[in-house]
C-alpha positions in Angstrom: 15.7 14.9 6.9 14.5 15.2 10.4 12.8 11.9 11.7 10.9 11.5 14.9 10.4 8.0 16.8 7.2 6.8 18.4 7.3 3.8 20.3 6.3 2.4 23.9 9.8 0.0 24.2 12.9 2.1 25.0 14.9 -0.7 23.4 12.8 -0.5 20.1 13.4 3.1 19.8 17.4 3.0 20.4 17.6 0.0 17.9 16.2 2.1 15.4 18.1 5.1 16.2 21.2 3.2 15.7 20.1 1.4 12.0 19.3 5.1 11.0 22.8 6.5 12.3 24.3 3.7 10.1 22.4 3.0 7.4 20.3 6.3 6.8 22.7 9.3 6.0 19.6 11.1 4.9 18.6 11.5 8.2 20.3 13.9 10.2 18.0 14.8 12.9 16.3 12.0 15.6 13.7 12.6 18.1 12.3 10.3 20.7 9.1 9.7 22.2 7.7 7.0 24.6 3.9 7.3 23.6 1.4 8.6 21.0 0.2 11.8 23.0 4.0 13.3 23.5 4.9 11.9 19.9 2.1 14.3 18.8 3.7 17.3 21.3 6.9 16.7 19.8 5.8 16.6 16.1 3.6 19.7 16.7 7.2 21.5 18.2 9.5 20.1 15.6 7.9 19.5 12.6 9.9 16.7 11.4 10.1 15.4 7.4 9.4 11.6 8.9 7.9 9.9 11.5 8.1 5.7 12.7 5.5 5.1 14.4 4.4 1.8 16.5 1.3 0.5 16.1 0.4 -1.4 19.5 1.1 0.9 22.1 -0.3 0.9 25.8 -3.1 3.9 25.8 -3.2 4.8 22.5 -2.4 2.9 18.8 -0.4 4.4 16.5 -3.2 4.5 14.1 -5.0 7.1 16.0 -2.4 10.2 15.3 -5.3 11.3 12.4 -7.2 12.3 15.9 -4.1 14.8 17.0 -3.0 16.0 14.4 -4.7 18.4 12.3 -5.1 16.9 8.4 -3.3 20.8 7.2 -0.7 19.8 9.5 0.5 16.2 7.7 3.8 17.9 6.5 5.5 14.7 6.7 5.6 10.7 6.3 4.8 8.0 8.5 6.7 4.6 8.3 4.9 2.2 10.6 6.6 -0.3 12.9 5.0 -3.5 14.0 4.9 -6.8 14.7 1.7 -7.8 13.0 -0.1 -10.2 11.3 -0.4 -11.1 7.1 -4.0 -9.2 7.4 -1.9 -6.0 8.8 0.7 -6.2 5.9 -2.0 -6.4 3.2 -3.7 -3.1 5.0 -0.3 -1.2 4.4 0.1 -2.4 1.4 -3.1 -2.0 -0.2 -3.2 1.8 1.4 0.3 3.2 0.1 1.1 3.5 3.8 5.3 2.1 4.3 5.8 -0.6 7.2 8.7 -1.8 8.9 8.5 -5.0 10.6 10.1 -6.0 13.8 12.6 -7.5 14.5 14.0 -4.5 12.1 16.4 -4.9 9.3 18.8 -2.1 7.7 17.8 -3.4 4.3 14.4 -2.9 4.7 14.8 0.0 6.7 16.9 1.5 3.5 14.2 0.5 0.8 11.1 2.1 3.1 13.2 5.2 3.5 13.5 5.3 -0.3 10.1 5.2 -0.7 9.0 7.7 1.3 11.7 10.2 -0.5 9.9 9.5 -4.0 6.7 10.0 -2.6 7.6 13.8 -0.5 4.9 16.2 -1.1 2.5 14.4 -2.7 0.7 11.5 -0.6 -2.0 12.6 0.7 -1.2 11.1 4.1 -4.2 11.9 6.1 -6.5 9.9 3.4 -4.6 7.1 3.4 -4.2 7.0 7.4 -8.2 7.3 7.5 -8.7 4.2 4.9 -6.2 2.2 6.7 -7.9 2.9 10.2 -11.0 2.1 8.6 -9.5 -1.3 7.2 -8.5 -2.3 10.4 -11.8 -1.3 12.5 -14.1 -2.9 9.4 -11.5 -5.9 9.2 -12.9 -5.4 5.3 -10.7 -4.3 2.5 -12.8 -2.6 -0.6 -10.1 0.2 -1.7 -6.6 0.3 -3.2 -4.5 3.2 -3.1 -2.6 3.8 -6.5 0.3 6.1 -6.3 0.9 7.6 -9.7 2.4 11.1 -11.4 0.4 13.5 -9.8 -0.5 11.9 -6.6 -2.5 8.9 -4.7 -5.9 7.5 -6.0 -8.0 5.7 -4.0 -10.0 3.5 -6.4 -12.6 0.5 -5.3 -12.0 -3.0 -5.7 -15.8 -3.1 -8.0 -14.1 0.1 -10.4 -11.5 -1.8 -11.5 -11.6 -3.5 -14.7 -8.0 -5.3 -15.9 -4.6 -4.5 -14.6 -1.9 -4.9 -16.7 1.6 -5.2 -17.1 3.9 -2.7 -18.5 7.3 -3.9 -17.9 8.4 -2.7 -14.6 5.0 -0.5 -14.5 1.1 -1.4 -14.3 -1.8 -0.5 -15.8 -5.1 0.0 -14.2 -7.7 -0.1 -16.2 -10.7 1.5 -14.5 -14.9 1.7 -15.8 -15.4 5.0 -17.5 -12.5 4.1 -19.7 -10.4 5.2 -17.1 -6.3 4.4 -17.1 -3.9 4.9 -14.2 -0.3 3.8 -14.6 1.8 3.2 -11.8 5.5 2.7 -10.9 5.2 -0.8 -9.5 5.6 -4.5 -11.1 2.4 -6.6 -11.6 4.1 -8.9 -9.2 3.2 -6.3 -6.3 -0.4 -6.2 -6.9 -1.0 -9.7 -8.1 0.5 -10.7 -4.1 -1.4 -8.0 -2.4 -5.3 -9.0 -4.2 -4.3 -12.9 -4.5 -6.7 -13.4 -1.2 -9.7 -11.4 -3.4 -11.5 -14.0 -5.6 -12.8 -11.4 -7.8 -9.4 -10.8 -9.2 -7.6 -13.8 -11.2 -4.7 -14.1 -13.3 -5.0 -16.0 -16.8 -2.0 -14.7 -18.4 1.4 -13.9 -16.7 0.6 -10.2 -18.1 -3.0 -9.6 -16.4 -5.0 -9.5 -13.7 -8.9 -9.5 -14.3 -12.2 -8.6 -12.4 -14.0 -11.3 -13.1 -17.3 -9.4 -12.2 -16.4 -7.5 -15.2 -16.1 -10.8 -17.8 -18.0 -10.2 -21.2 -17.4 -13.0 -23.2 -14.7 -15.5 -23.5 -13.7 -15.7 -27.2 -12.6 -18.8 -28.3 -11.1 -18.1 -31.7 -8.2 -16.7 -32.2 -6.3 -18.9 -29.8 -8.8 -17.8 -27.3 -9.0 -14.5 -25.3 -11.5 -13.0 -22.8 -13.1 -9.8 -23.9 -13.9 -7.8 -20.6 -15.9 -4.4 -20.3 -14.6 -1.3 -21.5 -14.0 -3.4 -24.9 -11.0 -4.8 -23.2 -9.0 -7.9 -25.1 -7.4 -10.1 -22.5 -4.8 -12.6 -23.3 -5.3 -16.1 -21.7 -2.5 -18.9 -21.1 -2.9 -22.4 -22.5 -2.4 -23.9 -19.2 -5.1 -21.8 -18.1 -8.0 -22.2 -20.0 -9.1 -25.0 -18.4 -9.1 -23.4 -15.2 -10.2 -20.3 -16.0 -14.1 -21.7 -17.9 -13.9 -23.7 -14.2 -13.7 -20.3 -12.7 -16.4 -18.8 -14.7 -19.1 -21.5 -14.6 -18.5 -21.0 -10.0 -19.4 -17.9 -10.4 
């Protein structure tokens, strides 16, 4: 792979050069560049597979490349580098878009890498730079990107009805009886929407919309029935909680 660094500190940039000579044997070519404008120059002249790119940068922020760069052009990935806040992490996170934080680490440099290999060729890049940019200008989250088998699907927050676990995958389980699995534990969701009250978790295997509750059924043990004719398991210990939940609404 050919990988092309972005970033405003010379000492950042040689850092990283070294972590990826040592750690990265995938990547065989480095590039250099000291701001946005001649990171764009040197993407447009070398077309690398990968680019890390900082976000807070004197002139220009890393988030506006989607301004440069022509969207038929994306022919490769973008790992971000920063030093930002929790808000910042849940944007990545929440649009499929890989971050490394500083002070880096070859570990995590390794696992974002790895990503970014599975996910070659089918991203849709330029969409998910537009919804983060948009995430940070409208400091308001209201999408998730969900990368599954043929892609990247940008679903709203309101759309989705239960997500559920499937061992080391998830379920999505969208209105219109729509299903989307994806390659990622329930754990990784259920940390990236736990600031969203309209998500909440009464079983260690779902997460729920609760602006999509139906009915909460108590025989049987008790279970929720949700839209979409959806049975939902709920916990003991959580039942409590959960009719709390409901009657706030």
């Amino acid at each position: 792979m050919k990988a092309i660094i972005i970033d405003d500190e010379p000492k950042a940039r040689e850092v990283l050069k070294i972590l990826l000579k040592d750690h990265c044997p995938e990547v065989t070519e480095i590039s250099n560049a000291p701001n946005l404008l001649q990171g764009v120059e040197l993407i447009k002249n070398e077309l690398p597979d990968l680019v890390f790119l900082d976000i807070e940068m004197p002139q220009h922020s890393g988030l506006e490349i989607t301004e440069y760069i022509d969207k038929n052009h994306f022919n490769f990935e973008i790992i971000f580098t920063t030093a930002y806040s929790d808000y910042a992490i849940q944007a990545f996170q929440l649009n499929a878009i890989d971050y490394l934080l500083k002070p880096l680490r070859p570990e995590k440099l390794k696992q974002a890498l790895k990503r970014v290999i599975e996910l070659r060729g089918k991203t849709q890049l330029t969409e998910r730079l537009l919804e983060l940019k948009n995430s940070f200008k409208e400091a308001n989250f209201s999408k998730i990107a969900l990368p599954y088998s043929d892609g990247i699907k940008f679903v709203e927050f309101d759309n989705i009805i239960v997500i559920k676990a499937d061992g080391m995958y998830t379920e999505f389980h969208l209105i219109g009886k729509e299903k989307i699995l994806v390659s990622k534990p329930l754990k990784h969701f259920t940390d990236i929407l736990d600031d969203l009250k309209m998500f909440y978790k009464p079983h260690r295997s779902y997460l729920i919309n609760l602006r999509h509750i139906k009915e909460f059924v108590r025989k049987d043990g008790g279970y929720i029935l949700m839209e979409g004719d959806l049975d939902v398991l709920i916990s003991k210990d959580k039942r409590e909680e959960f009719l709390s939940v409901v009657q706030s609404i």
